[in-house]
C-alpha positions in Angstrom: -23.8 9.1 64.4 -27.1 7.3 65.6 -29.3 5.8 62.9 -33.1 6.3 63.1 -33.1 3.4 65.8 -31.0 5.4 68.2 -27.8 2.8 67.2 -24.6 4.5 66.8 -22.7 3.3 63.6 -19.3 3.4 63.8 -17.7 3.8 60.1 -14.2 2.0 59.8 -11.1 3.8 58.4 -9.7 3.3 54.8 -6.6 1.6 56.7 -8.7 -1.0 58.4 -10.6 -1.6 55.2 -7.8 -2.5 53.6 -6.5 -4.8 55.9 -9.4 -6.3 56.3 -9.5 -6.9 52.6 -6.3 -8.7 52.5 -6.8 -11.0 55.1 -10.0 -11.7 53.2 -8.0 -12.2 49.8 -5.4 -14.8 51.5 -8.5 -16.6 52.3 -9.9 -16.9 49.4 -9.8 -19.9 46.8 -10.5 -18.0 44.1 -7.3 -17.4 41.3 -5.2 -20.8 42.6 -6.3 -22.9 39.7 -4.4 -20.2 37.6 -1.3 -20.6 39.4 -1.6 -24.7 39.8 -2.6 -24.9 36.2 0.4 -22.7 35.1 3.3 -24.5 37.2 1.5 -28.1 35.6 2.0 -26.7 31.9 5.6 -26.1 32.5 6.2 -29.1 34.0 4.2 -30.7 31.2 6.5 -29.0 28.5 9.8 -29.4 30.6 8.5 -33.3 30.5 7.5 -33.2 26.7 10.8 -31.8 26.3 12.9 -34.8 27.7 11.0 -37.2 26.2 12.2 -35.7 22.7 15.5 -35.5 23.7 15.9 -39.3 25.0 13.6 -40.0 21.8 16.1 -39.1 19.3 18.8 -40.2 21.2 17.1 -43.8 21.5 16.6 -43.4 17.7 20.1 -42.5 16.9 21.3 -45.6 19.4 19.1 -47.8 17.2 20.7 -46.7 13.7 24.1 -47.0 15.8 23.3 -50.6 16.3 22.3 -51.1 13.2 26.2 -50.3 12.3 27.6 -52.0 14.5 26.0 -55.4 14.2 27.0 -54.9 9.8 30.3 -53.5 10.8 30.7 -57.0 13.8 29.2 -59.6 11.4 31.5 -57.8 8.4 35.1 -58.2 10.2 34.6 -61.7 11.7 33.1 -62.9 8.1 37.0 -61.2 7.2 38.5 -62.6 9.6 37.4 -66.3 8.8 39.4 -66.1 5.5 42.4 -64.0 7.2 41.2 -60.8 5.7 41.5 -57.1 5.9 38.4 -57.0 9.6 39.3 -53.4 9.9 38.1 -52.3 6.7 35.4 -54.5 6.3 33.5 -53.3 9.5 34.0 -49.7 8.6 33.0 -50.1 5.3 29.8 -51.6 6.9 29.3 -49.3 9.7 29.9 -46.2 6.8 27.4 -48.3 3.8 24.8 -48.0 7.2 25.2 -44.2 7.4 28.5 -43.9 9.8 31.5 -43.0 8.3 34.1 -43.2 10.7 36.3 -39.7 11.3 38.5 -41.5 13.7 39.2 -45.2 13.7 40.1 -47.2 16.9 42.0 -50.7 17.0 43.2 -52.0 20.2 41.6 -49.4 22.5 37.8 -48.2 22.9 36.4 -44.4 21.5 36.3 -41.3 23.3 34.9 -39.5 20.3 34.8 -35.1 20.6 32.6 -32.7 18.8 30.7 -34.5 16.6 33.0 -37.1 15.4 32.0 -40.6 14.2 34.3 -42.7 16.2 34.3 -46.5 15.5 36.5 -49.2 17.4 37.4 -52.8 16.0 39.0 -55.2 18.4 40.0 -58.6 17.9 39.6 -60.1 20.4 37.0 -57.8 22.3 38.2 -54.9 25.3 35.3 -54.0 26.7 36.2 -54.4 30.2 33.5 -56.5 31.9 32.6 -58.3 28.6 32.4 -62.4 29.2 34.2 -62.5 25.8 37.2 -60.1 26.3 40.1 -61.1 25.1 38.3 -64.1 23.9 40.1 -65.2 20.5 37.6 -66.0 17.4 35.4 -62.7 18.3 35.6 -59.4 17.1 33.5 -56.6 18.6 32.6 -53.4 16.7 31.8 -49.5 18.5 30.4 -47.2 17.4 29.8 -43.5 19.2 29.6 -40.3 18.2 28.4 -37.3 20.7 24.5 -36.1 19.4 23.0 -32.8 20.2 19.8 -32.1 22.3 17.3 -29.5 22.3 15.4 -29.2 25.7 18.3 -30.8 28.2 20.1 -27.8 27.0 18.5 -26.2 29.8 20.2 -28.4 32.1 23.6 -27.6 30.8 23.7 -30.9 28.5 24.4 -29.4 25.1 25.4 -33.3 23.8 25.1 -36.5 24.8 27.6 -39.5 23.3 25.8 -42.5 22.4 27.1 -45.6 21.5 26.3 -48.7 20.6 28.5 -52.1 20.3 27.9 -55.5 18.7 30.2 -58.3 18.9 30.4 -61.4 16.3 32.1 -64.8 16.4 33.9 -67.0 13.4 34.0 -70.2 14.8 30.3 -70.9 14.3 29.9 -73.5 11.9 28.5 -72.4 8.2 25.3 -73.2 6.7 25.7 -73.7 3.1 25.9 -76.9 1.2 26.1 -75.4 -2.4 28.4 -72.6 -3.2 28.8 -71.2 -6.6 31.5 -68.5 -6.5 31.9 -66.7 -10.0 31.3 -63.0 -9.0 30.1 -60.8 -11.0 28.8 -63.4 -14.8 24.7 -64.0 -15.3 23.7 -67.2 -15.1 26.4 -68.2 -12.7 23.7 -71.0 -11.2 21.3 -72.5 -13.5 18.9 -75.3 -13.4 17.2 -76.9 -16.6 14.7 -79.8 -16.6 13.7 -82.2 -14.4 15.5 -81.0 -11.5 15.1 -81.9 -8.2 17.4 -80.2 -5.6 16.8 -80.7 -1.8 19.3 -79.2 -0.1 18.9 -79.6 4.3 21.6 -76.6 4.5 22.1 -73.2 2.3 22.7 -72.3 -1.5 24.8 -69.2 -2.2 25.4 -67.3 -5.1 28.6 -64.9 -5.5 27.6 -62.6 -8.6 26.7 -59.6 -8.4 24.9 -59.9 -11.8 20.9 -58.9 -11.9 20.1 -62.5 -13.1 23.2 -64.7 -11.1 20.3 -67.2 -11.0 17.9 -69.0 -13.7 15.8 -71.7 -13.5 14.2 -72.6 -16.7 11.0 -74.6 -17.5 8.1 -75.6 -14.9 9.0 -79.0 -14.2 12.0 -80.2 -10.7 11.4 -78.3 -7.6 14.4 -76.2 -5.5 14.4 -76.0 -2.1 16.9 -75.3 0.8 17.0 -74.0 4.1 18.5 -70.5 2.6 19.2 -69.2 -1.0 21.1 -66.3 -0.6 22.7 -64.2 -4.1 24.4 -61.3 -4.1 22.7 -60.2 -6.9 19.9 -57.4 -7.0 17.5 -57.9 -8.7 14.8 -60.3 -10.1 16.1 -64.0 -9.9 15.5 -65.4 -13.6 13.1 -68.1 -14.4 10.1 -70.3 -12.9 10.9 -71.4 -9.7 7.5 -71.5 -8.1 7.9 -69.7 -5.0 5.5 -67.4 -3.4 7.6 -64.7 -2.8 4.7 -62.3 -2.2 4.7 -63.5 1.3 8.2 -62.3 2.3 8.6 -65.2 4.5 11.8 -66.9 4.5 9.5 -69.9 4.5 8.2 -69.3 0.7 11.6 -70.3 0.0 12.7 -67.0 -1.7 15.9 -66.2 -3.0 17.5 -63.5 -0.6 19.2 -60.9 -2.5 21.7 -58.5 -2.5 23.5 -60.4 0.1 27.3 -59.6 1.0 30.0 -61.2 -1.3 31.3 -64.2 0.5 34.8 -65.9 0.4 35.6 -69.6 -0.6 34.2 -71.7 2.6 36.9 -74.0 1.9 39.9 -71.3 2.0 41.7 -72.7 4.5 41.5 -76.1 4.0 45.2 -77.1 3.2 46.1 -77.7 -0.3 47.3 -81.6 -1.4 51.1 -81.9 -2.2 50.7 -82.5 -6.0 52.9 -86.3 -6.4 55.5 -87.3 -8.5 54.9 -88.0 -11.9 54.8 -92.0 -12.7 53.9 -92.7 -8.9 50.5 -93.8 -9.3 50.1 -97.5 -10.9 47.5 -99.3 -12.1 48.3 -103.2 -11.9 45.2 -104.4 -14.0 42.2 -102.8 -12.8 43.3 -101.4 -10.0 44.6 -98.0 -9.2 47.2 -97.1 -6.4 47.8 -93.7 -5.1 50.3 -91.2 -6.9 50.2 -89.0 -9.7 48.6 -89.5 -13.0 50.2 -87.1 -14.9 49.1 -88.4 -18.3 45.6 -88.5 -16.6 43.1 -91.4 -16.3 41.0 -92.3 -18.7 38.2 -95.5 -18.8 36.1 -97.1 -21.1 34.1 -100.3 -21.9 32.4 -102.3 -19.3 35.0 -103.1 -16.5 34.8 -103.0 -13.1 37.7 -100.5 -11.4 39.4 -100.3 -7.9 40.9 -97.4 -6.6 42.6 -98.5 -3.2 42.6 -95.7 -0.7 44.5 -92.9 -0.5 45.7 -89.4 -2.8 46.1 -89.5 -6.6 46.7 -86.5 -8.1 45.7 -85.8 -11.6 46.7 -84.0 -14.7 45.3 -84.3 -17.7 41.5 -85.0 -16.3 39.4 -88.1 -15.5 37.6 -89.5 -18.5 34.9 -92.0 -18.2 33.0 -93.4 -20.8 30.7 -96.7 -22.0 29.7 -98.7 -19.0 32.2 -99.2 -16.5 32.0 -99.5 -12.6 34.1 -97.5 -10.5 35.2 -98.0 -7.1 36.7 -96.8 -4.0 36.4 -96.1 -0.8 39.0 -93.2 0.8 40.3 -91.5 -2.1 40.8 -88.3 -2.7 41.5 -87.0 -6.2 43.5 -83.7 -6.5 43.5 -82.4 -9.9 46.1 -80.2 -11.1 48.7 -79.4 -14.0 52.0 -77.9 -15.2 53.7 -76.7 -18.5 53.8 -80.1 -19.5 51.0 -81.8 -18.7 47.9 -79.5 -18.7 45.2 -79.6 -16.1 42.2 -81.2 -17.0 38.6 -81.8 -15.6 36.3 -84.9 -14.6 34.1 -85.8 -17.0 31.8 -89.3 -15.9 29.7 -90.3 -18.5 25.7 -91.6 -18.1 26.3 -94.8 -18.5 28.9 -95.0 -15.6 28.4 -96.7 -12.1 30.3 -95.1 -9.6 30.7 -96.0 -5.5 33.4 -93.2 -4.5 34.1 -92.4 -0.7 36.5 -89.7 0.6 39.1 -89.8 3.0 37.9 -89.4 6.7 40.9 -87.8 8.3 43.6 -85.8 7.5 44.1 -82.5 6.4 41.4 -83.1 3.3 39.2 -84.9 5.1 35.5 -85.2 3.5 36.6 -84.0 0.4 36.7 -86.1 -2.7 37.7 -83.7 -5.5 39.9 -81.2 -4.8 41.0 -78.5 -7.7 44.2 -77.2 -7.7 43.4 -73.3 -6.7 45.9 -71.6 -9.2 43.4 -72.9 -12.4 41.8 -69.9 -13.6 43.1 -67.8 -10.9 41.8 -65.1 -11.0 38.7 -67.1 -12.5 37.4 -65.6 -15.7 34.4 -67.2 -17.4 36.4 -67.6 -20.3 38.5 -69.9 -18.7 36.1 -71.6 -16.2 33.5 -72.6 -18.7 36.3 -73.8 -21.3 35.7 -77.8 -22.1 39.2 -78.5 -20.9 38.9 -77.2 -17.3 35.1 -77.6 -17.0 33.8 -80.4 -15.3 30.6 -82.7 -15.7 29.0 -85.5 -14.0 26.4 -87.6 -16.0 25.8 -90.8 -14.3 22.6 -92.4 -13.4 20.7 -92.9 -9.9 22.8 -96.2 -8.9 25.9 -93.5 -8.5 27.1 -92.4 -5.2 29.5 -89.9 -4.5 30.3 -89.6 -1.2 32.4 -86.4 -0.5 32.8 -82.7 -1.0 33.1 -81.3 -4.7 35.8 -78.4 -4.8 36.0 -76.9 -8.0 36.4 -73.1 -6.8 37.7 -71.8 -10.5 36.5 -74.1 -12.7 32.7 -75.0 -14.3 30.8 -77.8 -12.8 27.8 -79.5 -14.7 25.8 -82.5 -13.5 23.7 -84.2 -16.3 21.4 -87.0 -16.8 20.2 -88.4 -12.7 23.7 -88.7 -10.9 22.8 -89.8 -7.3 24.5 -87.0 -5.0 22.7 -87.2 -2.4 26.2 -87.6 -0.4 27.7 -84.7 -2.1 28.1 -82.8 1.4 29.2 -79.6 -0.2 29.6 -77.8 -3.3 32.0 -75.6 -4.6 32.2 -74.4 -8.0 33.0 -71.5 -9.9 29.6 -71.9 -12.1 27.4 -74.7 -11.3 24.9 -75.7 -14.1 22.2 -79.0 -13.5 20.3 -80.4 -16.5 18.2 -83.3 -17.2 16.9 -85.1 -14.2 20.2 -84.6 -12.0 19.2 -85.4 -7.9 20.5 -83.1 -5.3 20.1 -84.1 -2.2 22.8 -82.8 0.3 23.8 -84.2 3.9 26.2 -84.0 6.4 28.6 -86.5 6.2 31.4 -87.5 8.4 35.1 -86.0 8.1 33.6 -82.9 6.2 35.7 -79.9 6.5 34.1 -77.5 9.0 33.0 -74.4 7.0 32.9 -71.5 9.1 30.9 -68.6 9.2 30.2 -65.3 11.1 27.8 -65.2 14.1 26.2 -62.1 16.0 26.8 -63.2 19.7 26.2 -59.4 21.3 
């Protein structure tokens, strides 16, 4: 049909038109933002998705770990005084939330369902590990298969996760000062003018809320550590900013695990023959003392080197001078003649050394274990068994103090500042008693659990 120019217009057919239109649509930009934007969201949430997933399984890893390294640093602290390991780390892997439903010794977990699996080896299995079948470590797993939420998509309904910690006991302990009564209040206390320095640890075994008290404003008390088992507020004035929470205020750490005697395996002394021991004049040989030793007025006494052991106590009093250089005093009893403590009074000067080798080595009083065993306060604190050490500053003591079941006081300003280590069932300081502790040569090695892993 011609227009009004003469030009003949030639209409297309609905067919063409459509094509037309779709080659014009597949062209077109317009609607691919939709599409790109729409793909980018489910990546987005697919991503979002994972990262909750490896979240909470990183999370649950953590708390794992936390387990583990209890349960590790619970069995080899067991296994330094030839305890139960196996029950200790679980019942540190269960007080951290994992309660094992399948225990493993000798072998590695392969936990199912949801299952708590924990593995204690001594020494380690872990193929691989530079401390497999390394003895003196213990190495604790635990696994247990956890649910996801997104990666169920990917066919991984659970995923186990594990974690593993591994501890030594031949590290060497840091405690000087050891007080082991477990469960009485006031099982360490400090009155006066006391000064106590200690380079290594102090360590409280009660459980009690006040295990320690310090009374009056006056001596100082520092250490490297204080550690008590007990709970809550540590009685008394004892000047420490503990607002800080640094372990440099010097605040007691509490609620700390119940320890073991650090001197547990240390071999016992043979107890002597009664009427072995002499004393020509003022000088004492080794052998036993069974009536006990007892000194008085202002002499001057030897004791030649060696073991004496004791029944029936040490008694010093007046002004005497003691002496002796490698000695080793084992105190014990029997049914006929009772044990009996050391009692030195103020006035005393005393220059005592202990034995440098042998199976006591570096310790200078040694308490026959079975007194007051089990300890009772009772029969700790009771005048017979208790033990005190007056003296003045010109004393030197030289050795470890092992009084495991039995009180020990110090009184007065006895100079220990060679007292390497101090073991006692209650330990009580008055006066203006120095405590100054130091390594000293032939000292026992006191042993202590290490995280390695």
């Amino acid at each position: 049909m011609p227009d009004q120019r003469g030009w003949i217009i030639v209409r297309p057919s609905s067919n063409l038109l459509r094509k037309l239109r779709l080659r014009h649509f597949g062209k077109s930009d317009e609607g691919q933002a939709l599409v790109i934007a729409g793909l980018a969201m489910v990546s987005l949430l697919l991503m979002a998705g994972l990262g909750v997933d490896v979240g909470y399984l990183h999370y649950q890893k953590q708390q794992m770990q936390k387990a583990a390294d209890s349960g590790a640093l619970a069995a080899a602290s067991a296994l330094v005084y030839s305890g139960n390991y196996v029950a200790a780390a679980t019942n540190d892997t269960k007080a951290n939330g994992f309660t094992a439903d399948q225990i493993v010794t000798g072998g590695l977990c392969s936990p199912s369902g949801t299952n708590i699996c924990v593995a204690v080896n001594s020494p380690p299995m872990t193929p691989g590990d530079p401390f497999q079948g390394v003895a003196g470590y213990v190495e604790v797993i635990v696994s247990q298969p956890r649910p996801t939420f997104f990666m169920k998509v990917a066919g991984m309904g659970s995923v186990n996760v594990a974690s593993r910690a591994v501890a030594t006991t031949t590290s060497t302990g840091s405690g000087c000062v050891f007080v082991m009564d477990h469960s009485d209040a006031d099982a360490l206390e400090i009155h006066g003018n006391v000064a106590i320095a200690s380079s290594c640890g102090i360590y409280v075994d009660s459980n009690s809320d006040n295990a320690i008290e310090k009374t009056g404003t006056a001596g100082s008390v520092s250490a490297s550590y204080i550690g008590v088992v007990g709970t809550d507020q540590i009685k008394g004035n004892f000047q420490f900013d503990c607002t800080s929470g640094l372990p440099s205020a010097g605040c007691p750490s509490t609620g700390i695990a119940q320890f073991q005697d650090p001197l547990a395996n240390v071999q016992s002394p043979t107890p002597q023959a009664c009427g072995s021991g002499q004393q020509i004049g003022n000088t004492f040989y080794p052998g036993a003392y069974c009536s006990g030793i007892s000194l008085k007025g202002n002499g001057t006494y030897t004791f030649e080197p060696g073991q004496y052991t004791i029944m029936n106590g040490i008694n010093v009093t007046g002004t005497p001078t003691l002496n002796g250089s490698g000695v080793l005093f084992y105190l014990t009893g029997n049914a006929t003649n009772p044990y009996g403590g050391v009692n030195i009074g103020g006035n005393a000067t005393v220059s005592l050394t202990a034995e440098t080798s042998g199976p006591q080595a570096g310790i200078l009083f040694f308490q026959d274990r079975n007194i007051c065993n089990p300890a009772s306060l009772s029969c700790a604190q009771s005048k017979a068994n208790s033990s005190t050490f007056s003296g003045n500053s010109g004393n030197s003591f030289s050795g470890a103090f092992y009084f495991p079941s039995t009180a020990l006081t110090y009184s007065g300003t006895p100079n220990l500042s060679n007292a390497a280590v101090l073991v006692a069932y209650t330990l009580e300081f008055n006066g203006n008693a120095q405590l100054n502790n130091k390594a000293l040569v032939g000292i026992p090695s006191l042993n202590t659990a290490l995280l390695v892993e």
